[in-house]
N, C-alpha and C positions, 0 to 999 in steps of 0.2 A: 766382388765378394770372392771369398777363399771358401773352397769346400776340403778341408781335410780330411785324410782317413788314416785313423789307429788303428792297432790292433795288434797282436802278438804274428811273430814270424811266418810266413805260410799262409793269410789268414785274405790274403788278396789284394793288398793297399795297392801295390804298384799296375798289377793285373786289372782291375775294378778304375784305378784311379786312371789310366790310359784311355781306356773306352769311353768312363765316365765324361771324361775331357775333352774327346771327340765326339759324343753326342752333344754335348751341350757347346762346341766350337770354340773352349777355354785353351789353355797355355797348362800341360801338364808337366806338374815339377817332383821330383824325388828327393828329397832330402837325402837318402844314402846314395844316390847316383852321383847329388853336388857335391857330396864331403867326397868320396872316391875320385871325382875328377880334382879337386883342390887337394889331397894328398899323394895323387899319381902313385895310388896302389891299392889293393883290394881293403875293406874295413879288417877283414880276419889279419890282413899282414899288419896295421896299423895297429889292430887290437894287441900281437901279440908282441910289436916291439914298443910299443908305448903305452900299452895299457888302458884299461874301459874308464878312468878317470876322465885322459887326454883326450879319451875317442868323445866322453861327452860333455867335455868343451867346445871340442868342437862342431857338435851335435845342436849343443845350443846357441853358437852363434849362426849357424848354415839355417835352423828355422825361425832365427830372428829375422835375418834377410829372407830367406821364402816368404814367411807369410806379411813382409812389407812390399813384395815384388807385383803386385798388383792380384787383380782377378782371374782365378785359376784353380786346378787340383789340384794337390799336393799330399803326397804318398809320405807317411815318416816311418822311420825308422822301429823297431817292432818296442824297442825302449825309450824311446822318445819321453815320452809320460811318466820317468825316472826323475826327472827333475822339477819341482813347485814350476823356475821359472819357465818351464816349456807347457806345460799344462795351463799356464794363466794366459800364456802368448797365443795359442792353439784356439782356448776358447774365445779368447779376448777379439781375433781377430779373424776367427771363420766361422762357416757352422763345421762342426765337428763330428763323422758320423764311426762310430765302433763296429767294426765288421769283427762282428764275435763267431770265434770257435770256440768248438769242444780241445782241449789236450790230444784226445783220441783222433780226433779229425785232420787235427794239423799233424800228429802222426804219420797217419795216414798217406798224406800229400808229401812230407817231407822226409818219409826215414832211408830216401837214399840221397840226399841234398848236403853235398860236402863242402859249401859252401857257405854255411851260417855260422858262426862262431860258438855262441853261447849253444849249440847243439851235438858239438862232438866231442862228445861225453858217451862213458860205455853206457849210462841208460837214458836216450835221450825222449825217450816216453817220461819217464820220472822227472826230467828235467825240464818239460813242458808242462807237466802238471804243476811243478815247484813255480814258473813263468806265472803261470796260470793265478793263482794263488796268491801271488806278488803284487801282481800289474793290472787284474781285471779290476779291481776297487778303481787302481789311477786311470783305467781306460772310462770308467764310468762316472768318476768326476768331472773329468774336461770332456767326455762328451756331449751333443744336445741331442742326438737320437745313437741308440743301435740298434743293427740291421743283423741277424741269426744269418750265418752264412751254410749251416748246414752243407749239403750236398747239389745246391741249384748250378745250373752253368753261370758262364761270368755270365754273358749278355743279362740273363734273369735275376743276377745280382746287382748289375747296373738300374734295369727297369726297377728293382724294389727300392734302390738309393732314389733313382728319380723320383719313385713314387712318393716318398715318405718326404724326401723337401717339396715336392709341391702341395701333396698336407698339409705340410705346415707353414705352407704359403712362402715359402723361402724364394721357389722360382713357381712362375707363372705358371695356369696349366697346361700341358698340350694341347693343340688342336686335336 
């Protein structure tokens, strides 16, 4: 089984999805790590000579292979959820959980992070709320649970992921 994690930029996927992946002894995959090694350049350089169309093309063939590449985590991209066919492929072939923030929070965590694309912009408050507004409906259609990321550390972020798949009987309980 694949446990995916959404969510808008800053919000943990890759952080949450590492740990999560060594607690539970799975094979953890990024999706913007694989399309970065398959284009031999950062997403921001790709975004800006080829544009967010190409980027997600290529977006949705890199989580068509992730979530056929067997049982594991995998971290997507903060837009992933931009397109029907990545949202029916997400659900269709993991559980899927929404590490939801606040605008203000991912703020917070990111406003000196020169490295996101769609965030350098002169107001990148505005422009995570405008994200925000966009994408939380598509984070909450292809998800099966979200998890309030608030202000907890990872580890107590991962324990509340844990918690909630073995609620829901996803994975066994701990001992």
């Amino acid at each position: 089984m694949t446990i995916v994690l959404v969510g808008l930029p800053g919000s943990g996927k890759s952080t949450v999805g590492r740990q999560l992946a060594r607690r539970l002894g799975l094979p953890f995959r990024d999706s913007d790590h694989e399309i970065e090694h398959r284009i031999s350049c950062s997403i921001r350089e790709f975004f800006e000579r080829e544009g967010e169309p190409a980027f997600r093309d290529l977006e949705e063939e890199v989580i068509r292979e992730l979530t056929q590449a067997g049982p594991g985590v995998l971290a997507t991209g903060g837009g992933a959820v931009l397109r029907p066919a990545n949202r029916e492929q997400l659900r269709r072939t993991g559980c899927v959980i929404y590490l939801r923030s606040s605008p203000e929070e991912l703020y917070r965590r990111l406003r000196h992070d020169s490295q996101r694309p769609l965030l350098q912009v002169a107001d990148p408050l505005q422009r995570l709320r405008a994200l925000y507004e966009e994408r939380d409906p598509l984070y909450r259609e292809t998800c099966h649970y979200v998890i309030e990321t608030g202000r907890p550390s990872v580890s107590t972020l991962v324990n509340m992921v844990l918690m909630q798949l073995e609620l829901a009987g996803v994975l066994p309980p701990r001992p």
